[in-house]
C-alpha positions as CSV (number, residue, x, y, z in Angstrom):
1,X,32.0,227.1,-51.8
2,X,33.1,223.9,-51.0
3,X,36.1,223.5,-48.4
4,X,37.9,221.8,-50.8
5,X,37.8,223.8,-53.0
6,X,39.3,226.8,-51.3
7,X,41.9,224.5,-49.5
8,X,42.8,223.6,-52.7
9,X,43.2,226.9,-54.0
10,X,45.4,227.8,-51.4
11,X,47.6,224.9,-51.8
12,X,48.3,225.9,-55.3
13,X,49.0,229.6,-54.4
14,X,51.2,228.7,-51.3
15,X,53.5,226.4,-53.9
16,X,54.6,229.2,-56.2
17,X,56.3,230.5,-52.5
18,X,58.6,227.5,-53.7
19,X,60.1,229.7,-56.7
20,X,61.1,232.7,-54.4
21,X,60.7,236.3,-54.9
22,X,61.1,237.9,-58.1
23,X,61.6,241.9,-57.8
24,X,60.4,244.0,-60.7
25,X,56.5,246.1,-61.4
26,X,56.1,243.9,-65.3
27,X,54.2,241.1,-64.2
28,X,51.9,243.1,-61.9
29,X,51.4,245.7,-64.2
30,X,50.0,243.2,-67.0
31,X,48.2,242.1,-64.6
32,X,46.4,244.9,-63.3
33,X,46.2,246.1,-66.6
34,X,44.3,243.5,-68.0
35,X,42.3,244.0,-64.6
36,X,41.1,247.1,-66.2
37,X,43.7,248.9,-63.2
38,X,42.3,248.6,-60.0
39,X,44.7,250.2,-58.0
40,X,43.9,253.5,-59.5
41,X,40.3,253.4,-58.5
42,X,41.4,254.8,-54.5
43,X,43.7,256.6,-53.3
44,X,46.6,255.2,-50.6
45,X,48.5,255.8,-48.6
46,X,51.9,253.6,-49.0
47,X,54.1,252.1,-45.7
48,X,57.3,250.1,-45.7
49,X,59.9,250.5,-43.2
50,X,62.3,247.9,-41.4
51,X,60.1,247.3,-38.9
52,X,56.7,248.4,-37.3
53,X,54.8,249.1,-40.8
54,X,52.4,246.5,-40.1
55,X,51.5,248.4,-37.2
56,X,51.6,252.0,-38.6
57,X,49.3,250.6,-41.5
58,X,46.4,248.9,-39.0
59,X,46.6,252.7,-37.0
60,X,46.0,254.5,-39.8
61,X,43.1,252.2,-41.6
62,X,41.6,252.8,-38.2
63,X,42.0,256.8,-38.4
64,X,40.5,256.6,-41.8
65,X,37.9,254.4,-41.0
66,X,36.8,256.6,-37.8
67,X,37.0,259.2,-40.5
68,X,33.6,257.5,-42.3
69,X,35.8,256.8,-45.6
70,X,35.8,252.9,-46.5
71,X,39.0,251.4,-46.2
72,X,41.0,248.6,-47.7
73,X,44.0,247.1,-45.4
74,X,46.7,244.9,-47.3
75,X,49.0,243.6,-44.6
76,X,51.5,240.4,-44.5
77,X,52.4,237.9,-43.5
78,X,49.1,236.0,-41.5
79,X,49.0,234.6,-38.6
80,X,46.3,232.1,-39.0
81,X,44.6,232.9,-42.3
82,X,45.2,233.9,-45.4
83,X,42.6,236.2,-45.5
84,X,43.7,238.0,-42.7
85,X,45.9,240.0,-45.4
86,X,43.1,241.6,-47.3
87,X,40.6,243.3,-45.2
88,X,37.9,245.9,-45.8
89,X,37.1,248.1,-42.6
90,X,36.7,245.4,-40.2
91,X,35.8,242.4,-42.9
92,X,38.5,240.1,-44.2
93,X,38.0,238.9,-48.0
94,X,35.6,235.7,-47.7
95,X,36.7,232.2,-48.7
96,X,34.4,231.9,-52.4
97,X,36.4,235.9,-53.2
98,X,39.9,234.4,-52.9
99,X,39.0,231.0,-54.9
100,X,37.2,233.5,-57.6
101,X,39.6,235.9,-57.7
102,X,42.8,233.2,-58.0
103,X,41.1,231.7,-60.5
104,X,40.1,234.8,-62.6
105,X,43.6,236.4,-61.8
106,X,45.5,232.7,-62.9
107,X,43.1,233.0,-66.4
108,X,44.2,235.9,-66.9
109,X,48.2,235.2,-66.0
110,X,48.5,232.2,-68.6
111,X,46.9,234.2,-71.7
112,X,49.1,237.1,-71.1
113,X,52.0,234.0,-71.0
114,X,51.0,232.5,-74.3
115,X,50.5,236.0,-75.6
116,X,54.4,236.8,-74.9
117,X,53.0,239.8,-72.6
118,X,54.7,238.4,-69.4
119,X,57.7,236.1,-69.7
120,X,56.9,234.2,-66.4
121,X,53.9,233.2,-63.9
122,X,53.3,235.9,-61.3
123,X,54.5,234.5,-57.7
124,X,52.4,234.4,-54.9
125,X,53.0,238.1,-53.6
126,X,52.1,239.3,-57.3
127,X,48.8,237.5,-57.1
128,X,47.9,238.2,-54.0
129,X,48.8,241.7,-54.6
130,X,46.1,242.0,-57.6
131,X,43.9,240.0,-55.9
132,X,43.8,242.2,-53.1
133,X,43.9,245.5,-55.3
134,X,40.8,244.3,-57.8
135,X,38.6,243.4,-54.4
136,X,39.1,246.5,-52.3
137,X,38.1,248.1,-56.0
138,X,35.2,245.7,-56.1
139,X,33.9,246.1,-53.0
140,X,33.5,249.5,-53.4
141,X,37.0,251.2,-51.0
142,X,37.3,254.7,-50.8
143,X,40.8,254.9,-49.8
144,X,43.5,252.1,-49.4
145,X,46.6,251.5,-46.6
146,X,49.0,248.8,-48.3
147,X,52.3,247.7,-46.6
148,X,55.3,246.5,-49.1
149,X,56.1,242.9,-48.9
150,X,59.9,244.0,-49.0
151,X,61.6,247.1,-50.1
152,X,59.5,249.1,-52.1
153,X,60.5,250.7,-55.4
154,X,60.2,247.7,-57.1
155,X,57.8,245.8,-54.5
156,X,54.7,244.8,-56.0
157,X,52.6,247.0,-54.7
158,X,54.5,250.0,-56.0
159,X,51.8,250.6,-58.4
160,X,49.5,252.9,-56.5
161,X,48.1,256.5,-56.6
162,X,49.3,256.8,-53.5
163,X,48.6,260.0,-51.5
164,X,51.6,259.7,-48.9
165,X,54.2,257.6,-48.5
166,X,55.5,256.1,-45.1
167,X,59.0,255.6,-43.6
168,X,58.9,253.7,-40.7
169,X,62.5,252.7,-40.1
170,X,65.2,251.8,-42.4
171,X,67.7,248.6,-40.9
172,X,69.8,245.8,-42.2
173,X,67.3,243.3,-43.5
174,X,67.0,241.2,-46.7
175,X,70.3,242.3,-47.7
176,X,70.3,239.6,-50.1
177,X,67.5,241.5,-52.1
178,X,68.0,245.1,-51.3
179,X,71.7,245.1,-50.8
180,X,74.2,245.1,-48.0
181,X,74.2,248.7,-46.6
182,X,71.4,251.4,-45.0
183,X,72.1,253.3,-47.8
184,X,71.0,250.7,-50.7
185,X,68.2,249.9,-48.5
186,X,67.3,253.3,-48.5
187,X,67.2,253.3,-51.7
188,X,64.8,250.8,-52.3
189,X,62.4,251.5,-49.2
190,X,62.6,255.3,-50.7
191,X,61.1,254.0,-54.2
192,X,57.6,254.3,-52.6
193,X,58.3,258.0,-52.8
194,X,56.5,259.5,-56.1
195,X,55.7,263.1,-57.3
196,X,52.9,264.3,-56.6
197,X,52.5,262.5,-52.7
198,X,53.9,263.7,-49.3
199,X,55.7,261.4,-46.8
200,X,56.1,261.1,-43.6
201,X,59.0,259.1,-42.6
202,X,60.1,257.6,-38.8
203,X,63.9,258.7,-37.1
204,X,66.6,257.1,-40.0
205,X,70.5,256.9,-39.2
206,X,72.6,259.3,-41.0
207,X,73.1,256.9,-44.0
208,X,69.5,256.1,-44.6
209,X,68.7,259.8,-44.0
210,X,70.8,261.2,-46.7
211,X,69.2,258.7,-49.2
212,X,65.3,259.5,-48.0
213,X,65.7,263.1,-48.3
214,X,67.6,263.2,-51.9
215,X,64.9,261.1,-53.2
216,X,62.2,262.9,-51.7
217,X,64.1,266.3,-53.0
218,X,64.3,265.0,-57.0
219,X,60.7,263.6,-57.1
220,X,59.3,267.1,-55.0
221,X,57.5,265.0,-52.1
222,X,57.7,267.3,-49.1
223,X,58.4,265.5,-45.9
224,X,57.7,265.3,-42.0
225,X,59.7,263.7,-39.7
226,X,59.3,261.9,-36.9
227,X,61.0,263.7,-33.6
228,X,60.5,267.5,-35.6
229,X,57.2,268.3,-37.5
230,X,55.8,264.7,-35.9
231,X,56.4,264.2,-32.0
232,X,55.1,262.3,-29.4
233,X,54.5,263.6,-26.1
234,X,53.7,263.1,-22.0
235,X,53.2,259.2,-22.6
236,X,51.6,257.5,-19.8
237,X,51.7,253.1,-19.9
238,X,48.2,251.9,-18.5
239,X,46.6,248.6,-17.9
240,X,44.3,249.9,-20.7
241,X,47.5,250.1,-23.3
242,X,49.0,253.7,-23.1
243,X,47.7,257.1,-23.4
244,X,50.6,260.0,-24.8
245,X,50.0,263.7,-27.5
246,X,51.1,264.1,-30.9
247,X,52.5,267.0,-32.2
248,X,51.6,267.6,-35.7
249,X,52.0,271.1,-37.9
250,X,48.8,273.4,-36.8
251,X,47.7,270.6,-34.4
252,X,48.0,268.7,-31.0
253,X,45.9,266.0,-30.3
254,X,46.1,265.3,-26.4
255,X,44.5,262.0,-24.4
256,X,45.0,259.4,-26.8
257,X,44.4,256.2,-26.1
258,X,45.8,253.1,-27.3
259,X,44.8,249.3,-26.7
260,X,48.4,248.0,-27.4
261,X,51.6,247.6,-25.4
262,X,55.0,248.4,-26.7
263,X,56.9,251.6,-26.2
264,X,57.1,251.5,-29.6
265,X,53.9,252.0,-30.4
266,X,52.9,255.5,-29.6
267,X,55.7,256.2,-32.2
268,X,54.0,253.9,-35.0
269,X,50.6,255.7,-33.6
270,X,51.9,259.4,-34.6
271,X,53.5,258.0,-37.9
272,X,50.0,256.7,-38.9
273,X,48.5,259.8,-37.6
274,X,50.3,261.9,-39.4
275,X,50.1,260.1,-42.7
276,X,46.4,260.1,-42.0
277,X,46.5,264.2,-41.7
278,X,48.1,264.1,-45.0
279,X,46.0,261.9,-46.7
280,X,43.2,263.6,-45.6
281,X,44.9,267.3,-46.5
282,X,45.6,265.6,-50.2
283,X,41.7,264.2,-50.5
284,X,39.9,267.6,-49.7
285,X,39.1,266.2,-45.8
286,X,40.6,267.7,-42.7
287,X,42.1,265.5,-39.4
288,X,39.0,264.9,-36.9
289,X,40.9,264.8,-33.3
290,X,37.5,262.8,-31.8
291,X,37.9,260.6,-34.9
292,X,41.4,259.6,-34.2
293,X,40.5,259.0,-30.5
294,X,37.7,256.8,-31.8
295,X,40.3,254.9,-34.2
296,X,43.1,254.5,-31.9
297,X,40.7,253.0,-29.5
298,X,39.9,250.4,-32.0
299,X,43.1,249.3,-33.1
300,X,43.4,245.6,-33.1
301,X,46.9,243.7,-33.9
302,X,47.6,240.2,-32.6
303,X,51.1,239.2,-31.9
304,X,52.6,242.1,-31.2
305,X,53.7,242.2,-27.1
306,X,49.9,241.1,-27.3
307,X,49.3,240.0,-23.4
308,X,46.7,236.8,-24.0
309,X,47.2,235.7,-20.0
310,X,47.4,237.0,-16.7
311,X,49.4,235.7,-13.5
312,X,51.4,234.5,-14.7
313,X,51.1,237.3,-18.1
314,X,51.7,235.3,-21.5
315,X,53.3,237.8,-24.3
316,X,52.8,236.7,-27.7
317,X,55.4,238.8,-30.2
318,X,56.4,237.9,-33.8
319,X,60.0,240.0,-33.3
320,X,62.4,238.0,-35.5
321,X,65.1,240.6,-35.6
322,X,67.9,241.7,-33.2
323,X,66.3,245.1,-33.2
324,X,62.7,244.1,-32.6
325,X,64.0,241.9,-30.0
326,X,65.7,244.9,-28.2
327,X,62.5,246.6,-28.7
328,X,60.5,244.2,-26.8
329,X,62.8,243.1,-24.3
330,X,62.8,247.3,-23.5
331,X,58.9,247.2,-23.4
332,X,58.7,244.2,-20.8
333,X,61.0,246.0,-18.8
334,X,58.7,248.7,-18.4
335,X,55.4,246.7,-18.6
336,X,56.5,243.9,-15.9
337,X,59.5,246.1,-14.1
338,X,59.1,243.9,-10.9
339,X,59.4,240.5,-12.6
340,X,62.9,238.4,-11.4
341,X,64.0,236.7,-14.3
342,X,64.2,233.5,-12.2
343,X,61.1,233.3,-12.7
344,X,60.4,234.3,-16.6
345,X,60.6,231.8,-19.4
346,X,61.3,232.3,-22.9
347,X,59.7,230.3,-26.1
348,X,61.8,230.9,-28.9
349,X,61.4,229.0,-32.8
350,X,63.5,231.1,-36.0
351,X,63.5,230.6,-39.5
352,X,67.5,229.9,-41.0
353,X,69.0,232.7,-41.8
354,X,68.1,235.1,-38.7
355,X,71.2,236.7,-36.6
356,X,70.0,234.1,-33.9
357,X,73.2,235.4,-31.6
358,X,72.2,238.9,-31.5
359,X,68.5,238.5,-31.1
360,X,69.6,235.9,-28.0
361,X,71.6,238.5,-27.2
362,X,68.3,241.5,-26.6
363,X,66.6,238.4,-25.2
364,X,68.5,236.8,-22.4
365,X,67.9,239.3,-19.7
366,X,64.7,238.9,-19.5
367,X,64.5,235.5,-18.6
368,X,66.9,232.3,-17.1
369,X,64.8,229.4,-18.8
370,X,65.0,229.6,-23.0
371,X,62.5,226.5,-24.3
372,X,63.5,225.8,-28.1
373,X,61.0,224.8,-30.4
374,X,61.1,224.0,-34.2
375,X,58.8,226.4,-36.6
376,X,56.1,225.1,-39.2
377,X,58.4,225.7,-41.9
378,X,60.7,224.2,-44.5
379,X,62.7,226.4,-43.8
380,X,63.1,226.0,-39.9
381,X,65.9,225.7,-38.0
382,X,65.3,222.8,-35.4
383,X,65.9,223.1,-32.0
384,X,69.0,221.5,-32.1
385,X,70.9,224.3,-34.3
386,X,69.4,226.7,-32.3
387,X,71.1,225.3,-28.8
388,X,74.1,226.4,-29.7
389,X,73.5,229.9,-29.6
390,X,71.3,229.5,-26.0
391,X,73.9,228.0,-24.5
392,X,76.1,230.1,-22.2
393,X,73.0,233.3,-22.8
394,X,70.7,231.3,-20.3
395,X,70.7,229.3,-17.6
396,X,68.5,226.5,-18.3
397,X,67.8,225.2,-22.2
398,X,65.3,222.9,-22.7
399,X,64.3,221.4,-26.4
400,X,61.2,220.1,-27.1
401,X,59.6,218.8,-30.0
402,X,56.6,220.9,-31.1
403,X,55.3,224.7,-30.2
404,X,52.3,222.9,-27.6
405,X,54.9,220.8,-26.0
406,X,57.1,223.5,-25.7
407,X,54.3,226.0,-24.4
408,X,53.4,223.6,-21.7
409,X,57.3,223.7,-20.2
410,X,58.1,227.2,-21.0
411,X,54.6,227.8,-18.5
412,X,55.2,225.4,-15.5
413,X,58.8,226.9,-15.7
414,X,57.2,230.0,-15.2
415,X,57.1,231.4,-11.8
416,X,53.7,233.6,-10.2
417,X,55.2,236.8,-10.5
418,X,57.0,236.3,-13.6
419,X,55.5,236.1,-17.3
420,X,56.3,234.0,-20.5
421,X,57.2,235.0,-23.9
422,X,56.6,233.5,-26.9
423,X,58.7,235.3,-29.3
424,X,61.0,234.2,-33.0
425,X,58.5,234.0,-35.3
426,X,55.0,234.7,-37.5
427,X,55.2,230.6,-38.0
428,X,55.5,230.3,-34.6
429,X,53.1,232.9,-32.7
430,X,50.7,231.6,-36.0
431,X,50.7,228.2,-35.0
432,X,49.8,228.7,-31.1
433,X,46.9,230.7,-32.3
434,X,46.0,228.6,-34.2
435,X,45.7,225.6,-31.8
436,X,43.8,222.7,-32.7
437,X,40.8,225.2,-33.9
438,X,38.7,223.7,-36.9
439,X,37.7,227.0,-38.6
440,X,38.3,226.0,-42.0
441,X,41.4,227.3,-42.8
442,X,44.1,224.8,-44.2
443,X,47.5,224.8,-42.3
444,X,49.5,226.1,-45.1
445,X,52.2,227.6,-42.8
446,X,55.2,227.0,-45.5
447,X,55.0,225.3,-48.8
448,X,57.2,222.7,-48.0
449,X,54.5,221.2,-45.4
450,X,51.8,220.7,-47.6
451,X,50.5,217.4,-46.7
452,X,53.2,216.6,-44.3
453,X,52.0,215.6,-40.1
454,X,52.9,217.6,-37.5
455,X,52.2,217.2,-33.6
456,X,49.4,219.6,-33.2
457,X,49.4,222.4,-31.1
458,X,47.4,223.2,-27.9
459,X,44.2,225.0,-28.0
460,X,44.8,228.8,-28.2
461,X,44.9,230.7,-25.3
462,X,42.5,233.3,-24.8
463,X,43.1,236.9,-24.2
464,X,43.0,238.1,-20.9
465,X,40.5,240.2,-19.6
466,X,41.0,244.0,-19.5
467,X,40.7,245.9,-16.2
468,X,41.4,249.6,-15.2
469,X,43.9,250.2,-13.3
């Protein structure tokens, strides 16, 4: 497979981003019809959720996996690569599968066109949606975890026979699409819930609550709930990650261990745990309590409070809402509870159309310096629009003119016993992973920059070490 080849594949896939999102299962489902229906060749178990279902989905592809079953993960958006979205155990889909399977999957769109069958060209999330389906099926997966791209009940990927159904949280988001109350977005997040599954569904407000559990009611899919049949317990932070119990229905599994920081987590950890159990229950296999150790252990997911260096500690986090940037801003405070904010720096880079004030807001105490960078993305705001809303939250606001640049000042501003965060956006936390690597993979951040120069970005930095405490 030629680079080309696949850079031009991608190009053409990343365009149709251009045209938006259009809800609705017809276009997927002629699709993966005339795929010969791949999504009903597994079992899966189905997460969306406000926040943290990319999380709860790479836990519980881990419990399975430590499990022995073969297991495909569909996840969005990338950081780096396309391919990071479509993943078998611990493979991602190779270059040559996505050019073949674009190609075979835009064959098949533009007959089912001229036939009348669809009335429209699938977007990008309905193609890589069957895309990802047809391989798992292909490559042989014994069980699926696939997070929503937004909503649910009429998300593309609400064509599965899925085994449980997750809840993680249910906020103000997209309002534009799912409607301007918890209760609408309930309603669409709660479409994932179909008869003959169980669910297992994260703390809700009242509003949201009320919507979950009538839907769940009429469609006979009996719950558990995070904080009553689901709890987590005696949670312990470490320099390994954190160690904490959950509490399921006829089982406690005690001493687990896992790799990532966030208090957040060990709730998204007994989510995936308990959809896990279920799935499991609904498949004729029973919850292993070494097997989840082993998965837990293994749990992998860049950009999220991810630690990459040490004194001064560099936090990578992809938080773009005011919520998720409570979240975080809660977690450093226990992770670095010594750190004077003199001495901390922010990196901060948003898409338009983010409550910028609010998540500044969550933000500010944590740090004096704010550096503002622009985002790989048409649809950016520069740093210019975003000083605005700085100003008056932090002492010092600096601009500067790409991600690296901004990197290298948010760092020397950055005192020895503070830490810097780099925090706003996928685009953003993408791009400094990125770096100036050569791997192959075309910058295809947004659609809009296809072909466009930007000032690159440094080299990544790496992880730090681990040590015991």
């Amino acid at each position: 497979m030629e680079p080309d080849e696949y850079r031009a594949t991608l190009e053409g896939l990343f365009r149709r981003r251009r045209f938006g999102m259009r809800p609705g299962l017809e276009v997927i489902g002629a699709l993966l019809e005339a795929l010969r229906h791949p999504e009903r060749a597994y079992p899966a178990i189905h997460v969306t959720g406000s926040k943290g279902k990319g999380s709860v989905s790479a836990i519980a592809q881990a419990v399975l996996r430590a499990h022995g079953i073969r297991t495909g993960l569909f996840t969005s958006p990338h950081l780096v690569s396309y391919r990071e979205r479509i993943r078998l155990d611990d493979r991602t889909i190779s270059r040559e599968e996505v050019v073949l399977g674009v190609r075979r999957i835009d064959r098949i769109a533009e007959e089912l066109e001229r036939s009348g069958r669809i009335d429209r060209a699938p977007t990008f999330f309905e193609v890589t949606t069957a895309l990802g389906l047809d391989w798992f099926r292909a490559e042989g997966a014994e069980a699926a975890v696939v997070e929503v791209g937004i909503g649910g009940r009429l998300d593309s990927t609400n064509v599965l026979d899925t085994k449980v159904g997750v809840l993680t949280t249910i906020e103000l988001e997209h309002t534009d699409v799912l409607g301007p109350t918890l209760a609408s977005i309930a309603t669409e997040k709660s479409g994932i819930l179909h008869p003959g599954a169980t669910g297992v569904v994260g703390e809700l407000a009242e509003e949201a609550a009320e919507v979950v559990e009538r839907r769940a009611s009429r469609a006979g899919v009996p719950l558990w709930h995070l904080g009553r049949e689901v709890e987590v317990l005696n949670r312990e932070l470490s320099e390994e990650g954190q160690t904490f119990t959950v509490r399921l229905p006829g089982a406690t599994l005690t001493d687990l261990t896992l790799p990532l920081l966030g208090r957040f987590q060990p709730a998204n950890a007994a989510l995936a745990i308990a959809a896990g159990a279920r799935f499991l229950a609904a498949t004729g296999g029973a919850l292993d309590p070494e097997a989840v150790r082993r998965g837990l252990a293994s749990v992998r997911w860049p950009g999220r409070l991810e630690r990459i260096r040490r004194r001064p500690d560099l936090f990578y986090d992809v938080a773009h809402t005011p919520e998720s940037a409570r979240a975080i801003a809660q977690s450093l405070a226990e992770v670095a509870p010594l750190a004077d904010p003199a001495e901390c720096a922010l990196l901060f880079g948003s898409l338009e159309g983010k409550d910028i004030p609010r998540i500044l807001d969550a933000l500010a105490p944590l740090a004096r310096t704010i550096v503002l960078v622009p985002v790989r993305s048409a649809r950016g705001l520069a740093p210019s629009q975003l000083r605005a809303a700085a100003t008056g939250r932090f002492a010092r606001v600096v601009l500067a003119p790409a991600a690296g640049e901004g990197l290298r000042l948010a760092r020397a501003a950055t005192g020895p016993e503070g830490f810097t965060l780099v925090i706003g956006s996928d685009y953003l936390v993408g791009e400094l992973v990125r770096g100036d690597a050569d791997d192959g993979e075309p910058d295809l951040s947004d659609p809009g920059l296809a072909g466009r120069s930007l000032a690159p970005s440094p080299p990544p930095e790496r992880p730090a070490r681990r040590s015991r405490a």
